[in-house]
N, C-alpha and C positions, 0 to 999 in steps of 0.2 A: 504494500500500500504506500501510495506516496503521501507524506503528512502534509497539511497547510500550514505555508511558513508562518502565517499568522498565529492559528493554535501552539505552533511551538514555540512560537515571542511569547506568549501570553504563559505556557507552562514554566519555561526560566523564568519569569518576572515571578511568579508564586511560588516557585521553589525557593529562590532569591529570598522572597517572604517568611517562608517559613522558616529557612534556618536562622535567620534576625532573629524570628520570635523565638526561637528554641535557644539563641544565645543568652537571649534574656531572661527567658525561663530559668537559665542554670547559673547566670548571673548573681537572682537574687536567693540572698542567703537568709533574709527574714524570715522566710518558708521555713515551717517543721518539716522534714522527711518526711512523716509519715503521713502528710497532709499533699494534696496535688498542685502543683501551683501553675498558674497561666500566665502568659502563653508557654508551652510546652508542644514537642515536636515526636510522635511516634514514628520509627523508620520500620523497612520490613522488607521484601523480597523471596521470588523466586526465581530459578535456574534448572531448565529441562533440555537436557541432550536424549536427541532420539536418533534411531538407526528404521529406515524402512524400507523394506523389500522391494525391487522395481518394480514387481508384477503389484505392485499396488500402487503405482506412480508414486511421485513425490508428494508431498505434504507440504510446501512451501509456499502455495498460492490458492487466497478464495477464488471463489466461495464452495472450489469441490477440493477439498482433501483427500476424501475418501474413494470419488466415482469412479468407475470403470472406462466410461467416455474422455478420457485425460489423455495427453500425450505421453508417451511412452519415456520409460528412462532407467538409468541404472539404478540401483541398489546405491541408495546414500545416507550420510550421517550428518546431522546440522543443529544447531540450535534451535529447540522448536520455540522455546519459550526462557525471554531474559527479563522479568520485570522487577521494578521499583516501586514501591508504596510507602505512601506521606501522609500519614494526615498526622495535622495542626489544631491542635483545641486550644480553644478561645475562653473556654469555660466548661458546666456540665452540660451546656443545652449547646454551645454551639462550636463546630468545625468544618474543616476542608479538607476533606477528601479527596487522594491523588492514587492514580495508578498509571504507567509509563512501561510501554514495553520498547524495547532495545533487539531489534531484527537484525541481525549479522548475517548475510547470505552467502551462503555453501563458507560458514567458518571466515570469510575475508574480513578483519578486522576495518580497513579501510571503505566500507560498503555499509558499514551501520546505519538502519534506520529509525530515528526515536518517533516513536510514535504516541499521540498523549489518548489516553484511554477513558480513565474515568477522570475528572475534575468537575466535584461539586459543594455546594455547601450545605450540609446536613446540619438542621436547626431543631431539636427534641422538645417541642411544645409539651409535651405529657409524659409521664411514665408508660416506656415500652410502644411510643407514638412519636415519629419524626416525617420531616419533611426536607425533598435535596432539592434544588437548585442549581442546573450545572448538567455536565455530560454523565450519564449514566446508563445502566441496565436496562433496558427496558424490560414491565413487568410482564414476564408470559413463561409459562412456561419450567418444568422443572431443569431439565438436564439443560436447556436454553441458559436458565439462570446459573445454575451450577458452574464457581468457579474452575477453573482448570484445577487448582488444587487441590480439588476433592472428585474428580471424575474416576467413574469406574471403570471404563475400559478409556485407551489411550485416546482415543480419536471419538466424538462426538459422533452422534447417527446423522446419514441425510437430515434426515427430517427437523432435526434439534437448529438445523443450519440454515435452513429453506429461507430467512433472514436478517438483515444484519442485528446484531446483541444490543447495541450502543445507538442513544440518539440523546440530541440536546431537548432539556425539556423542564418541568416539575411536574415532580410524584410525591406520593404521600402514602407513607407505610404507616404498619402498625401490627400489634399483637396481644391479646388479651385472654390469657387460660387458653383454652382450646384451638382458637380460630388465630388466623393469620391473615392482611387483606394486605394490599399493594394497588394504585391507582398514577395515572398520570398521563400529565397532555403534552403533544412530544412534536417537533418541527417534520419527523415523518422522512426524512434525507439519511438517516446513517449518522456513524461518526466523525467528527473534523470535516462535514460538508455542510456546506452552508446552506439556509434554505430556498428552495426554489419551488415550491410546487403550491397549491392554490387552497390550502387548508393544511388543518392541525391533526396529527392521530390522536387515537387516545387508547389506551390499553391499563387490561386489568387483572389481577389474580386472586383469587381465593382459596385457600387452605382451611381443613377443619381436621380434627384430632378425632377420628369418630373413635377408636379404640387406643387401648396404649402403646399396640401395635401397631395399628390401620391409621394413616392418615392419606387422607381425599382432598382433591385439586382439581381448579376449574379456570380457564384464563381465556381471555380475548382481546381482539387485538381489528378498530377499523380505521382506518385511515385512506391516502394515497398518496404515491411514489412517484416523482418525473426523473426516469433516470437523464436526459437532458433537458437543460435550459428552453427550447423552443418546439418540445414535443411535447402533447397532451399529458395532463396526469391520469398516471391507470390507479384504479381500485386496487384498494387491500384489505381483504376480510381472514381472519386465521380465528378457528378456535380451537383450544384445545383441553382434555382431561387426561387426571394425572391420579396414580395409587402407587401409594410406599408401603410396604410390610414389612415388620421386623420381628423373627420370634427366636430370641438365643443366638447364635451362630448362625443364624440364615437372616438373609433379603435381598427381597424383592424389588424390582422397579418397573413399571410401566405407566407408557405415554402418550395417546394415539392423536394424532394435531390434521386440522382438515383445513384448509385454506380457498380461495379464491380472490383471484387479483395479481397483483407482482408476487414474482419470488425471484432470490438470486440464479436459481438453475434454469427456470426456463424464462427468463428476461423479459417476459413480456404476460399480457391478460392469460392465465390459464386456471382451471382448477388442480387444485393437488391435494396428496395424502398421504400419511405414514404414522409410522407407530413404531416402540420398540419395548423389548421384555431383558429386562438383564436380573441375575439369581448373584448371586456371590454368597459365599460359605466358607466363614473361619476355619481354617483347618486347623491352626493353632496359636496363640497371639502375634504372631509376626505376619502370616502367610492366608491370603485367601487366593479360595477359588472361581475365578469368573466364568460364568456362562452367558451370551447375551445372541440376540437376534433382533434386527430391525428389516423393516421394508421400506421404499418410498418410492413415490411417481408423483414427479412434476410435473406432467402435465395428461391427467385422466383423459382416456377418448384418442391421445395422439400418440402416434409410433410412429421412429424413424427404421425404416424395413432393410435401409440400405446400409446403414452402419449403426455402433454403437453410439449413442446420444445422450449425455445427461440433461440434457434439457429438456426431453421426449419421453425417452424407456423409460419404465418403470424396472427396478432394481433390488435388492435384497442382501444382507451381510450377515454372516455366522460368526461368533468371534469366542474363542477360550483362551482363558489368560490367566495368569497367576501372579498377584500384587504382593511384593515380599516390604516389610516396614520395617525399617531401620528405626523410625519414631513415627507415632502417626498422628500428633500433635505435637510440636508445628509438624507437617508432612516430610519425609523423607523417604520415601521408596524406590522400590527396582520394579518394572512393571513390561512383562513381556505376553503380547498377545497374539494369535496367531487367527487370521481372519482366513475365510473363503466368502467369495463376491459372484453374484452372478445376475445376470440382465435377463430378466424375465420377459422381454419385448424385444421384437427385432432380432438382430441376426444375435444367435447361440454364442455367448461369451463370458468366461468364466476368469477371474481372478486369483489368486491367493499366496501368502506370504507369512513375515513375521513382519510385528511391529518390536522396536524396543525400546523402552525408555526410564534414562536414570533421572531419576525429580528432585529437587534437596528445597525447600523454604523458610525462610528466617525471620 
């Protein structure tokens, strides 16, 4: 992704920011220890070296990671993931939130590209009730939301990707006993793009605790998307449900998201759908076991007959993997999975490989 040199003026100037305030924070010695004192500066990070099979193309460029429809390539090893986390409190109720990733292509120190991710400012008007302001998450979505540092198999499903994570906006979370809610109205363009298109999205999620085990998820998502400046805006409609299970050493995850309108794979007005099931099973406190399965088609009704297409076929992944945890809070693992891919539409074409990947976060 190329960044906007303007977002990235704007990220140095608040990093700049922050660390003043975290000077001062340690500056003043009036402060008990054991008392918090502001401004004050949390730092944080993580660091993902991966290795992936060619029969599974490279992993290096959205919006397909994973698709079978990619151009071909060898077996390589890269940095998947280099980021930076900031946040600066102000106080109990108010801070800014920063995340920065750091894209180094095929290892070439010289080729780094900083790219700003989240920057927002979270304001906690209540207990367990806040509000951001600024680039952030958009609310949909389980494995959608799910940062990389807690993903259960390496690489995200189609489906979880069908559009971008990030958009400038304000949302308003919150959490009370059982239920969880998330809401926000959002420019509708992606991250570090400005806006161009002729209205606001708005997206939402719901979670409830229905058991100690079982919690239930609901999220939606309307808006519309101009991927150019001088071309109509298309419709965006996604909804999606979501169940988690946990009992002892076992859990469950699934996801199934139905859309209509843009999506990153097929570029243009189409309907889609997919869904994904992943199991995992402590084998022992270090070591689980992954099992997972997802489907998805971008665009229902069309098939390309003559070649493989991620923006047409409809597709499917098989994936078993085993998560070895050095610690698993903060995260450090070894995480090796081994996929088979295959294109359900269109010409007979099958995939598979290894993934692997070392993770460390601080």
């Amino acid at each position: 992704m190329v960044p906007m040199k303007g977002a990235v003026r704007v990220f140095i100037a608040s990093l700049i920011l922050l660390l003043s305030s975290a000077s001062l924070a340690q500056n003043d010695e009036a402060q008990k220890r054991d008392e918090p004192s502001y401004p004050r500066l949390k730092l944080g990070g993580q660091f993902q070296l991966q290795l992936d099979d060619g029969d599974l193309k490279a992993s290096s460029r959205r919006p397909v990671r994973n698709g079978i429809g990619f151009r071909d390539t060898d077996s390589r090893i890269d940095i998947r993931r280099l980021r930076l986390y900031a946040t600066a409190y102000f106080s109990d109720q108010v801070s800014i939130v920063t995340e920065t990733d750091f894209e180094a292509e095929d290892l070439e120190p010289d080729e780094v590209t900083l790219t700003p991710l989240d920057i927002y400012l979270k304001y906690q008007f209540a207990e367990g009730h806040h509000l951001r302001i600024g680039q952030a998450k958009i609310p949909f979505g389980h494995e959608f939301l799910k940062t990389s540092r807690h993903l259960t198999v390496i690489e995200r499903s189609d489906v979880s990707r069908m559009f971008f994570q990030r958009d400038i906006g304000v949302g308003l979370f919150g959490q009370r006993e059982k239920m969880e809610y998330a809401f926000g109205v959002y420019q509708g363009q992606g991250e570090n793009v400005a806006e161009r298109n002729g209205a606001n999205d708005i997206a939402g999620k719901f979670e409830y605790q229905v058991t100690p085990g079982l919690r239930l998820g609901a999220s939606g998502h309307l808006g519309v998307y101009r991927p150019e400046r001088d071309v109509p805006d298309i419709p965006l409609r996604r909804l999606g449900i979501e169940a988690i299970y946990e009992d002892g050493p076992w859990k469950f995850e699934g996801e199934y998201i139905v859309g209509n309108g843009y999506n990153l794979f097929s570029n243009a007005d189409t309907p889609s759908r997919g869904y994904y099931l992943y199991n995992v099973v402590k084998i022992r406190p270090p070591l689980d076991l992954v099992v997972g399965y997802d489907r998805f088609d971008p665009d229902v009704g069309s098939v390309n007959l003559s070649r493989s297409d991620n923006g047409a076929n409809e597709r499917d992944r098989f994936v078993v993997g085993l998560n070895y945890y050095f610690k698993r809070r903060p995260v450090h693992r070894f995480m090796v999975n081994y996929e088979l891919r295959n294109e359900l539409e269109g010409p007979s074409v099958s995939t598979q490989g290894f993934r692997v990947r070392y993770q460390y976060v601080w």
